[in-house]
Backbone bond lengths (Angstrom), bond angles and torsions (degrees), N, CA, C in turn:
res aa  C-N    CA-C-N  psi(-1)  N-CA   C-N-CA  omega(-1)  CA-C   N-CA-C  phi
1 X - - - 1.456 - - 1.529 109.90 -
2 X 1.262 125.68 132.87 1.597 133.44 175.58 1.713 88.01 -70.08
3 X 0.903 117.22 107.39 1.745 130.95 171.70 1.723 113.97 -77.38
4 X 1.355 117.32 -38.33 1.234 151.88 167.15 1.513 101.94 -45.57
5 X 1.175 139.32 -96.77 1.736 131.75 -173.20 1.537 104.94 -126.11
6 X 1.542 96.49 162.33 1.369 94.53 165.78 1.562 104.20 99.91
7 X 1.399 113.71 151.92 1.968 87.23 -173.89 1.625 126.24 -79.71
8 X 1.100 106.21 10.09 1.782 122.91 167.45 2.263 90.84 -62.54
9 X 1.045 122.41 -19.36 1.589 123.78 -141.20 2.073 75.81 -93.56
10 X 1.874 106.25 -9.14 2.141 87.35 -165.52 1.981 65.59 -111.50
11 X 1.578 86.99 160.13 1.243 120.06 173.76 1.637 121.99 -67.11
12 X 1.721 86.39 -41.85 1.810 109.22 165.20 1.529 114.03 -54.59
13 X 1.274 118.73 -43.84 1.450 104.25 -169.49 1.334 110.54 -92.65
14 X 1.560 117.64 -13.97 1.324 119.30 166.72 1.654 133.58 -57.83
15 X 1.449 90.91 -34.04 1.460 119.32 164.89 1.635 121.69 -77.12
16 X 1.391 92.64 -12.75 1.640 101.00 -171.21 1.625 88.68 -92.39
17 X 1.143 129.62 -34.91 1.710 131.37 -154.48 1.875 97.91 -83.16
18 X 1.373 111.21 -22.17 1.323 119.36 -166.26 2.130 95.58 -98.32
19 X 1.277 112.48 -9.46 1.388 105.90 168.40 1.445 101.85 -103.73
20 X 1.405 137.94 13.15 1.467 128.05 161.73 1.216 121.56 -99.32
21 X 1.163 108.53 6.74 1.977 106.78 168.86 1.478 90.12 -151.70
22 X 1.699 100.56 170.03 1.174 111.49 159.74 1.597 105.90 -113.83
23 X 1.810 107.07 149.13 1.719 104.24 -170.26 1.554 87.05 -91.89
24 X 1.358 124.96 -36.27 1.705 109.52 -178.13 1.773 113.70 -58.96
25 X 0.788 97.74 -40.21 1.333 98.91 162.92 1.399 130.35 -64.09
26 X 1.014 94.49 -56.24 1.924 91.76 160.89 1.520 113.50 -52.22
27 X 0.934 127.94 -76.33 1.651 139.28 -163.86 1.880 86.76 -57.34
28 X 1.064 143.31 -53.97 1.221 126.07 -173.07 1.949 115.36 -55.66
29 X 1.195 98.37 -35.60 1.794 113.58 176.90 1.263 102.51 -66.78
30 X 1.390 125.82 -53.01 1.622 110.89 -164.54 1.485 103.06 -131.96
31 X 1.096 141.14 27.24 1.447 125.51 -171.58 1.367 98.46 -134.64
32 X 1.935 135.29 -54.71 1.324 140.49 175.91 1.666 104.28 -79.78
33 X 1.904 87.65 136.65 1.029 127.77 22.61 1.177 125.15 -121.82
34 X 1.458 118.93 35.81 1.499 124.00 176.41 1.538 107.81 -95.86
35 X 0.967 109.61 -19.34 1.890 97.00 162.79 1.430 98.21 -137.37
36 X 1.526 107.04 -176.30 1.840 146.60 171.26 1.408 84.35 -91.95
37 X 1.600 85.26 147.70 1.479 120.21 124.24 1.502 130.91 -65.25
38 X 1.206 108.28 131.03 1.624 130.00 -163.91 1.271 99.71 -101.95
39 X 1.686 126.15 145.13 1.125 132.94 -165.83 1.565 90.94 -126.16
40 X 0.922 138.48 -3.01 1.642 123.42 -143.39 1.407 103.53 179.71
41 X 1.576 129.21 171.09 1.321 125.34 167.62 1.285 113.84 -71.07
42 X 1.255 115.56 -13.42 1.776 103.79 -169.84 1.518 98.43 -113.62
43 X 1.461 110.23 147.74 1.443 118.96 -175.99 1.389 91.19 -51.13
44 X 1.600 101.24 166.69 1.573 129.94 150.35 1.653 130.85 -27.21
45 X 1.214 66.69 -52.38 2.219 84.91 -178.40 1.140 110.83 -73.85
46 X 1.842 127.42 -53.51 1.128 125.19 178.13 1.729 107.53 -56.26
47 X 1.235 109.03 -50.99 1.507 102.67 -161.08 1.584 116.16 -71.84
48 X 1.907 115.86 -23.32 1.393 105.18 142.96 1.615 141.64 -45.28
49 X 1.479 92.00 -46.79 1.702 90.14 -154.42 1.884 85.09 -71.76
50 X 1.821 132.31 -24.69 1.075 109.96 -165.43 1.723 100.83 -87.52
51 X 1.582 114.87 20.28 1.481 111.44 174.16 1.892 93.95 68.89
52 X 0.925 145.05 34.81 1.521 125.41 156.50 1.185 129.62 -78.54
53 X 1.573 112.13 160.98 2.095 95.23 -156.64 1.614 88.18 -113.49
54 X 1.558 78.91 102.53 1.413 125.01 164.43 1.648 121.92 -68.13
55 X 1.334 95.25 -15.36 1.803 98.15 -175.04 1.642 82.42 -100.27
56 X 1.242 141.13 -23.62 1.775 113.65 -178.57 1.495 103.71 -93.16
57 X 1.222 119.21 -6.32 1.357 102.53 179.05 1.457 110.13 -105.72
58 X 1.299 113.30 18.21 1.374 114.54 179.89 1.550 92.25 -101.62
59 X 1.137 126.82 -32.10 1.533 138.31 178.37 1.486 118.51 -68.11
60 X 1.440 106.28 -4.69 1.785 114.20 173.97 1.266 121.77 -69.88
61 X 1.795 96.87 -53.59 1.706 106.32 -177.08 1.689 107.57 -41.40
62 X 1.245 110.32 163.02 1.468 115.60 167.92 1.569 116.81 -119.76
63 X 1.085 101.71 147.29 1.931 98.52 -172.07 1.350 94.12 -71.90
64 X 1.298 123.21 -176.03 1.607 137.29 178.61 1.870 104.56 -70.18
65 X 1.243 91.79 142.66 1.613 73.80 172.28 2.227 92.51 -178.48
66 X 1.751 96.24 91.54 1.454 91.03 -155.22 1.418 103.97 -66.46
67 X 1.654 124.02 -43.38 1.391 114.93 156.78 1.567 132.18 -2.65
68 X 1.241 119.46 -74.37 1.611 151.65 -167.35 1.815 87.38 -66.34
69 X 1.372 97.35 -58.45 1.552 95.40 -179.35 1.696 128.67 -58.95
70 X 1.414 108.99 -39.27 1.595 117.89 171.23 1.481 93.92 -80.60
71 X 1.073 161.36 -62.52 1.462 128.71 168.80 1.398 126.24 -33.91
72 X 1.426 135.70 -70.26 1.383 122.11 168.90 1.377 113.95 -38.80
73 X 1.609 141.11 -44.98 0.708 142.31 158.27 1.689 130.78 -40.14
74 X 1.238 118.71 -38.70 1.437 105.85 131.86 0.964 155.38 -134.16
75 X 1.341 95.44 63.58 1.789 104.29 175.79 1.870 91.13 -107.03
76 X 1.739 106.83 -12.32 1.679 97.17 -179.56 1.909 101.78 -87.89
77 X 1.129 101.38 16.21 1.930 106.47 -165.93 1.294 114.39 46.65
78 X 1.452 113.96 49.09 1.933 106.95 -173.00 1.636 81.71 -97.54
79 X 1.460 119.76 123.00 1.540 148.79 176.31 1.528 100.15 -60.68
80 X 1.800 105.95 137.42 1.418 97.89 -178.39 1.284 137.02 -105.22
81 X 1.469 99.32 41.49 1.524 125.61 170.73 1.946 107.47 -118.71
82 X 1.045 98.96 20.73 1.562 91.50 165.11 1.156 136.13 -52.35
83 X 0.899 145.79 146.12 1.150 137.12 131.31 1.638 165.99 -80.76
84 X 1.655 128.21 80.51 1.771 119.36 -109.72 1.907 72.81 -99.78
85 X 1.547 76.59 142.84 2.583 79.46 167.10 1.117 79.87 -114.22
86 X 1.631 101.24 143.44 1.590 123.55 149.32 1.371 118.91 -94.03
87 X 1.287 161.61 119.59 1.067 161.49 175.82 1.696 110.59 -75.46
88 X 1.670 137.53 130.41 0.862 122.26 146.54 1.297 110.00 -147.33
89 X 1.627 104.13 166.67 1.533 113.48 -163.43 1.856 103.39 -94.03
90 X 1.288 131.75 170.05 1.306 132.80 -166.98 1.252 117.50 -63.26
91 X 1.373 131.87 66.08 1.368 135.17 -161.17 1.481 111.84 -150.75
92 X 1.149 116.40 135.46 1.505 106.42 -175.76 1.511 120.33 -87.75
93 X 1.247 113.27 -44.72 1.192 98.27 -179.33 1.646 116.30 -67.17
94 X 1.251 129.39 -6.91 1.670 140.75 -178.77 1.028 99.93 -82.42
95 X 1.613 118.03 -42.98 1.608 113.32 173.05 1.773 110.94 -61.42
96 X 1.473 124.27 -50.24 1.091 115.15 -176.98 1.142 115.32 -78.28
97 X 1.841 141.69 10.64 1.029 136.27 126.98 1.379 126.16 -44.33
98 X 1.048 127.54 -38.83 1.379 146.06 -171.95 1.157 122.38 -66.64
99 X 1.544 95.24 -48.65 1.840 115.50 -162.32 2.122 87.52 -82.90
100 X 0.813 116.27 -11.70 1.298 101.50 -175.51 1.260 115.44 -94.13
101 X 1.325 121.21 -26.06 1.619 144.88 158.84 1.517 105.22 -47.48
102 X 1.347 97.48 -51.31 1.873 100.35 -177.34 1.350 102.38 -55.80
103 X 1.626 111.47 -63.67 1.418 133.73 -158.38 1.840 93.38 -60.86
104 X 1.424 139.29 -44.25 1.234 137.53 171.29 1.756 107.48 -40.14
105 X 1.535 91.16 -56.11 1.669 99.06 -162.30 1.562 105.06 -60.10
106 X 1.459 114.67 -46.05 1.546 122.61 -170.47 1.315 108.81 -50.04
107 X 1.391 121.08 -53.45 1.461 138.73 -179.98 1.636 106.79 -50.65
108 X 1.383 115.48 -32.22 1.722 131.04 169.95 1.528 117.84 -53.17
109 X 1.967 96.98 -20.95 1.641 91.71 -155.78 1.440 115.49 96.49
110 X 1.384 134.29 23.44 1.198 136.68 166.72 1.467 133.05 -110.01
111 X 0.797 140.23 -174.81 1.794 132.89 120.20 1.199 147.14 -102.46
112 X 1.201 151.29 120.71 1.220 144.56 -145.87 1.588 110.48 -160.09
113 X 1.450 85.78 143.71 2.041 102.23 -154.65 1.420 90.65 -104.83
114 X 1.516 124.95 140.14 1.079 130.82 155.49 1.982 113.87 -111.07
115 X 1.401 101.68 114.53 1.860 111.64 -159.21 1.637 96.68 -101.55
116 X 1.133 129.09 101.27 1.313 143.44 -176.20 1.814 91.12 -81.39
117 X 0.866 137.98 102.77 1.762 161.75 106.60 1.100 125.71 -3.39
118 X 1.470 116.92 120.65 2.060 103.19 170.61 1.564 92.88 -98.69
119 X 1.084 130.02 142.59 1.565 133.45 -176.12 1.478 118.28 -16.76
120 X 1.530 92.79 -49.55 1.692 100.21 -159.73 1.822 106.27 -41.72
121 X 1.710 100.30 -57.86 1.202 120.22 -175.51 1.855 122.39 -66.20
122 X 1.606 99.90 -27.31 1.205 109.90 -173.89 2.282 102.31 -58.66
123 X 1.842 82.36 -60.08 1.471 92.78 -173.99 1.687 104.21 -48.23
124 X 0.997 144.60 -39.53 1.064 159.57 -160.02 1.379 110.38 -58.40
125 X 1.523 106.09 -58.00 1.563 126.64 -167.98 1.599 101.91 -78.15
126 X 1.333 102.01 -55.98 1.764 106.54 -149.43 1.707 109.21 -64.24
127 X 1.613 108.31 -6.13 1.342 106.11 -170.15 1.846 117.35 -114.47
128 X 2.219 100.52 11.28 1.070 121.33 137.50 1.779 157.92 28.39
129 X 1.460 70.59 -83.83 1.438 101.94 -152.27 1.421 124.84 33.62
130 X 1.256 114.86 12.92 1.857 109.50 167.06 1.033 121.45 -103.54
131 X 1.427 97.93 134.05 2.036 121.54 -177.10 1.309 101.05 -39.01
132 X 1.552 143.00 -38.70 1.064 142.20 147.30 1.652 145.50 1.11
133 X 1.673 80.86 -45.55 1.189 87.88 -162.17 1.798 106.06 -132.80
134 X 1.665 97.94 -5.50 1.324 97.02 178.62 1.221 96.53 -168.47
135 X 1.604 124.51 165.41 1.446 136.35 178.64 1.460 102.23 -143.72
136 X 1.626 118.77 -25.74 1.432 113.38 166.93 1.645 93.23 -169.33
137 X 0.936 87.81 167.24 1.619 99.65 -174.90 1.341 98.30 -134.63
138 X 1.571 111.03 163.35 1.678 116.59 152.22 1.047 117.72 -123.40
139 X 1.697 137.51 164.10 1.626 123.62 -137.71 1.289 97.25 -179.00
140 X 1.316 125.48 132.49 1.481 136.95 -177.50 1.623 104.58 -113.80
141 X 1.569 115.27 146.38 1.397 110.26 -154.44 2.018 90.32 -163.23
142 X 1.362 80.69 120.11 2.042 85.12 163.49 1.314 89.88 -156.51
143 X 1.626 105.67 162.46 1.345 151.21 -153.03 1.507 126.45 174.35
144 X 1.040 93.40 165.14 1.799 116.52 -167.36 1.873 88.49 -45.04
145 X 1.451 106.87 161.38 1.608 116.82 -177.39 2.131 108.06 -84.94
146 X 1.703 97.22 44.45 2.028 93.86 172.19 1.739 69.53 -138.66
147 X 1.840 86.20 156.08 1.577 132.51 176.79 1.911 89.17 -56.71
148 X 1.079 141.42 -52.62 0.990 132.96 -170.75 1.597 125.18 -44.95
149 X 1.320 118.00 -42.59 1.442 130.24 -178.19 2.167 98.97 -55.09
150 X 1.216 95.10 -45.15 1.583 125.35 -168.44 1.589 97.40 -69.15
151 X 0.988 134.46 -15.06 1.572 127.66 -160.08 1.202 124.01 -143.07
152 X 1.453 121.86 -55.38 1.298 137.92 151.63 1.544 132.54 -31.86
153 X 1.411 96.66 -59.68 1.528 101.53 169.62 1.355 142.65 -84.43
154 X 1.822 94.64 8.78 1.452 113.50 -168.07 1.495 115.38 -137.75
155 X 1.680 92.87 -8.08 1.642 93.83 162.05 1.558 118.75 -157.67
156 X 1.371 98.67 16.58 1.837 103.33 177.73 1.540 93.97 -66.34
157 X 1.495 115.59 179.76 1.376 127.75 163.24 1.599 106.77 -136.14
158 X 1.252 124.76 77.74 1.253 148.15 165.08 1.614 104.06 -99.26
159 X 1.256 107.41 152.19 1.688 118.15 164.94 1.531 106.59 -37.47
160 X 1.566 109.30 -55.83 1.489 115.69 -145.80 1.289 127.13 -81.08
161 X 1.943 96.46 -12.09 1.489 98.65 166.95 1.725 107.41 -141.34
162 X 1.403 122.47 8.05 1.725 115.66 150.95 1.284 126.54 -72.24
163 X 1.322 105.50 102.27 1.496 107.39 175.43 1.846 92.33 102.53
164 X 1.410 125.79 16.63 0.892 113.11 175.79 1.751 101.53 -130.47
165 X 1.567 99.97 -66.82 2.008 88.05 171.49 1.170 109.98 -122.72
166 X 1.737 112.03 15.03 1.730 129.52 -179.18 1.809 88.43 -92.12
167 X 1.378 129.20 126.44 1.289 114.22 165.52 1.653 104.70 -128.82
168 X 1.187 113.46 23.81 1.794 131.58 -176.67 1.226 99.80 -89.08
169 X 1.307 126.09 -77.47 1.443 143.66 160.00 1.862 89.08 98.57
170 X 1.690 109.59 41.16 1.637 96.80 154.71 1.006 140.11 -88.83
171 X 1.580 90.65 138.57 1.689 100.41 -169.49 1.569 108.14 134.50
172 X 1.909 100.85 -27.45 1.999 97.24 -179.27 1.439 114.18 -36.23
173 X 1.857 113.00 -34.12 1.510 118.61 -145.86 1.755 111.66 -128.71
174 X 1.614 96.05 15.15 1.583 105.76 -156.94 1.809 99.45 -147.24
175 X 1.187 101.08 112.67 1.589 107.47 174.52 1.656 106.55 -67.45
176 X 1.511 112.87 -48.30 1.221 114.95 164.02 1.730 135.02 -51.51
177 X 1.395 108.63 -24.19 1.312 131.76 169.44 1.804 109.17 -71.05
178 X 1.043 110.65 -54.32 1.180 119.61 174.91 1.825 128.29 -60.35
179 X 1.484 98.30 -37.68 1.199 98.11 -176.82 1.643 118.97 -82.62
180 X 2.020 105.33 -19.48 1.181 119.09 158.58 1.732 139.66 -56.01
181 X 1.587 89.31 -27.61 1.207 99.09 -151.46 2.440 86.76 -101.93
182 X 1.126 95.60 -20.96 1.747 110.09 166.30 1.529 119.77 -39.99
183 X 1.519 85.17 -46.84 1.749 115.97 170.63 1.547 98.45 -28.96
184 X 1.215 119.24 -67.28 1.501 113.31 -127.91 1.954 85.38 -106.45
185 X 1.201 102.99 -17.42 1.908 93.40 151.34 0.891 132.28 -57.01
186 X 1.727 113.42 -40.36 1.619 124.21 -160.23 1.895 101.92 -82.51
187 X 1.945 102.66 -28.85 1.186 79.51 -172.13 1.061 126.25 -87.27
188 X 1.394 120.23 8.34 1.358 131.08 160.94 1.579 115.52 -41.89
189 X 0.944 105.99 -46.53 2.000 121.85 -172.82 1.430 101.48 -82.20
190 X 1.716 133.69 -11.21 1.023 104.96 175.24 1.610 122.18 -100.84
191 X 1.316 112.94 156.50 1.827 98.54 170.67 1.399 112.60 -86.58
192 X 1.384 130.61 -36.44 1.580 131.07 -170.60 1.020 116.40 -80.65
193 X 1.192 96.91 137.59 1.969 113.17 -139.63 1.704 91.37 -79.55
194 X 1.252 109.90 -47.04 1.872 122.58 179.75 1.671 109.85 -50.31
195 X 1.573 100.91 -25.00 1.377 102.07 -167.58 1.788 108.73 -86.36
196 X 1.771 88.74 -44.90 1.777 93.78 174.10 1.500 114.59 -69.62
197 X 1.353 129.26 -19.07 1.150 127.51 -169.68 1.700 107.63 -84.82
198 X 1.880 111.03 -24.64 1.545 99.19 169.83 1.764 103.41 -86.07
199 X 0.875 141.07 -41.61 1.057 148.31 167.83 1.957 98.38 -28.79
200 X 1.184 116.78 -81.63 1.963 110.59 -177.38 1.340 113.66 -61.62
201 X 1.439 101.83 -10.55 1.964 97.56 174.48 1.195 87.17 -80.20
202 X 1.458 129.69 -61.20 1.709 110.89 -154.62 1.411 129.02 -64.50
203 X 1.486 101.37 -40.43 2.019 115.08 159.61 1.012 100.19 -55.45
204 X 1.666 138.91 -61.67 1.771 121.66 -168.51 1.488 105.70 -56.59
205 X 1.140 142.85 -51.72 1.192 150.69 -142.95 1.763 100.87 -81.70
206 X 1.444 105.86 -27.39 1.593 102.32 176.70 1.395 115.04 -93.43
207 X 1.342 116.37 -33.51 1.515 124.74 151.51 0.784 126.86 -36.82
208 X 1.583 125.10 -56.56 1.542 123.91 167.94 1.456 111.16 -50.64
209 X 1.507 96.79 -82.48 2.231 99.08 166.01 1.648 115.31 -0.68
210 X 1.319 110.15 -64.36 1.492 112.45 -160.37 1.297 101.37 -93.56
211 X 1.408 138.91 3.65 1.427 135.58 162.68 1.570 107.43 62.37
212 X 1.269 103.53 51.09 1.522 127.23 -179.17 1.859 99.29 -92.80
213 X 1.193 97.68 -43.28 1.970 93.76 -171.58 2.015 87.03 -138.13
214 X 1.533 92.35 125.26 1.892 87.86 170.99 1.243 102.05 -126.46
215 X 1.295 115.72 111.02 1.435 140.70 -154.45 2.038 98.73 -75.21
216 X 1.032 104.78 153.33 1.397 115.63 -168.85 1.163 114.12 -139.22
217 X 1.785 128.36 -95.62 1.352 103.33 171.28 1.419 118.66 -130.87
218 X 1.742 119.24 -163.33 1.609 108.99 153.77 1.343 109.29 -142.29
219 X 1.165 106.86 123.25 1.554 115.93 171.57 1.454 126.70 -49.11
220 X 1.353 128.48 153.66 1.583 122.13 -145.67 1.827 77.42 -118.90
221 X 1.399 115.56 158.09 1.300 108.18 -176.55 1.762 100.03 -110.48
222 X 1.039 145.41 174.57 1.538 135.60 159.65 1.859 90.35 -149.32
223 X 1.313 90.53 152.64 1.432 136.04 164.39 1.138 132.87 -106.22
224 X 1.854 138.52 109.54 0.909 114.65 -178.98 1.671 93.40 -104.32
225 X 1.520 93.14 138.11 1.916 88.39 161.70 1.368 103.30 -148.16
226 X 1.519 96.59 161.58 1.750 109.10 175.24 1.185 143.60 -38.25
227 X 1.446 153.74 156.95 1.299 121.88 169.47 1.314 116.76 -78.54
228 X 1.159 123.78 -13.74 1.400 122.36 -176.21 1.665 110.15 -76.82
229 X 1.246 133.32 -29.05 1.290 151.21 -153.79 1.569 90.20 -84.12
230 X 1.532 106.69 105.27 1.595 120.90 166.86 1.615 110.76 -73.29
231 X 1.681 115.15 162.33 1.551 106.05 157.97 1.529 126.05 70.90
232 X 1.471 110.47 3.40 1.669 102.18 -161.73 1.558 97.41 -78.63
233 X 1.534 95.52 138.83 0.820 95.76 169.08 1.893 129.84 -144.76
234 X 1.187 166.04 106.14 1.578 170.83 -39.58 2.177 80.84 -169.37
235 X 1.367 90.44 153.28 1.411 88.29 169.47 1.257 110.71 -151.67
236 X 1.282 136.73 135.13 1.329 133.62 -157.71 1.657 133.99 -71.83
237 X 1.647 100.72 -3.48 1.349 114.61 177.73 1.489 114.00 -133.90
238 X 1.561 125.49 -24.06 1.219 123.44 -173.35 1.326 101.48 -70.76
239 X 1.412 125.48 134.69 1.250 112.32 167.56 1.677 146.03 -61.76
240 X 1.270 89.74 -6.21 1.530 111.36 177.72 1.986 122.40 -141.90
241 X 0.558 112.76 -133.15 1.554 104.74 174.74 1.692 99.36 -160.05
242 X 1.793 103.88 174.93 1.172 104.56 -148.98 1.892 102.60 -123.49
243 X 1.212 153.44 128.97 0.786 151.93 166.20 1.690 119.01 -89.19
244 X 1.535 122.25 110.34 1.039 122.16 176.45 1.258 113.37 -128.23
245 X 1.877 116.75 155.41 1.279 117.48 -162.92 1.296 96.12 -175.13
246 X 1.484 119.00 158.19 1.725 135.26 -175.83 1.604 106.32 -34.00
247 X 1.357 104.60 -40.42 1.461 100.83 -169.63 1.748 113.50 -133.30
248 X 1.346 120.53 17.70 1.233 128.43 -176.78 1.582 114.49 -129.67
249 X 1.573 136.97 159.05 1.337 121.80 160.78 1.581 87.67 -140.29
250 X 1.561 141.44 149.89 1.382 118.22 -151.00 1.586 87.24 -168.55
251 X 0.988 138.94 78.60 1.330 135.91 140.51 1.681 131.89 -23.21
252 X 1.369 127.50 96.20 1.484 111.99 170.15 1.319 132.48 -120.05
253 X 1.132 121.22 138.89 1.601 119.50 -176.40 1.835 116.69 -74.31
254 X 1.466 109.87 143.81 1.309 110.27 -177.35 1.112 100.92 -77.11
């Protein structure tokens, strides 16, 4: 959500945009069975192995409910000749994330554009922040196997990534936004793992709340290899994988 202007910027209508579709429903139509449903910013795997409670944040989303939604909708005064842009980058299933967001909002009583992007322009726009040019975007994201890759670079408010690979900007309009989103600065500085791990529960958990990031899915990766090929094994940061043998060492890109 552009948090920054535009009525994505009230908490109410953010919450209102998340009662005009359902994302399980979406991700079951076009995404499975090659990916999950996503509960959170951080994949599945990460947010198991760091034990995060995955069963309350699966309990955030809200089912459809256009009623519930045209009330938040105006009690935030978003006018019902708007016009909402979705931004997406060249991808289909991101587009049919999108188009269902529109198709939620329309059903609200609105109008809403879904702007299919070739990268160049996508990266360009989504990191913004003007109502102009976006009201929400959709966005594909991997990183190393810690909550940090997942959080930091997509919703801290540091120089180095607001307005750079942050294109939400929560927190411009929210003391509470801000102090959530601090979280995932501070845990940069810490070493204890118990300590960083309450620290990204409490920023994820308010993020979700304020419908700052509404998590969707994660793609499943596959490998095909030989039968003869011992040991294979995927690695969570190299970008490619590694072929070794008596007389070879062989680096390849995916």
């Amino acid at each position: 959500m552009n948090c920054k202007e535009g009525p994505t910027a009230d908490a109410k209508a953010r919450e209102a945009v998340d009662y005009c579709f359902n994302m399980d429903q979406a991700v079951s139509n076009f995404v499975e069975p090659t990916g999950l449903r996503q509960y959170s910013p951080l994949p599945k795997s990460v947010a198991e192995d760091w034990g995060m409670p995955l069963d309350e944040w699966q309990g955030i989303p809200h089912e459809k409910d256009l009623d519930e939604a045209q009330r938040l909708f105006d009690e935030a005064d978003v006018p019902s000749d708007y016009q909402w842009q979705i931004i997406v980058p060249p991808d289909d299933k991101r587009e049919q994330i999108g188009v269902t967001v529109a198709n939620g909002l329309e059903e609200a009583g609105f109008n809403a554009n879904v702007q299919r992007l070739d990268w160049g322009a996508f990266l360009e726009k989504y990191i913004s922040g003007s109502e102009d040019d976006y009201n929400m975007y959709t966005l594909g994201w991997s990183g190393t196997p810690d909550p940090d890759s997942f959080t930091y670079f997509l919703l801290a408010r540091t120089d180095d990534v607001l307005g750079v690979t942050n294109g939400t900007f929560y927190g411009a309009n929210s003391e509470r936004g801000k102090q959530a989103v601090q979280k995932f600065v501070d845990a940069r500085q810490v070493t204890d793992r118990d300590q960083r791990k309450q620290l990204y529960t409490e920023g994820i958990t308010t993020v979700l709340e304020d419908r700052a990031h509404l998590p969707a899915y994660n793609l499943k990766n596959s490998f095909g290899v030989r039968g003869y090929v011992d040991d294979f094994v995927s690695h969570p940061v190299s970008p490619g994988f590694r072929l070794v043998s008596d007389f070879n060492n062989v680096s390849t890109n995916e």
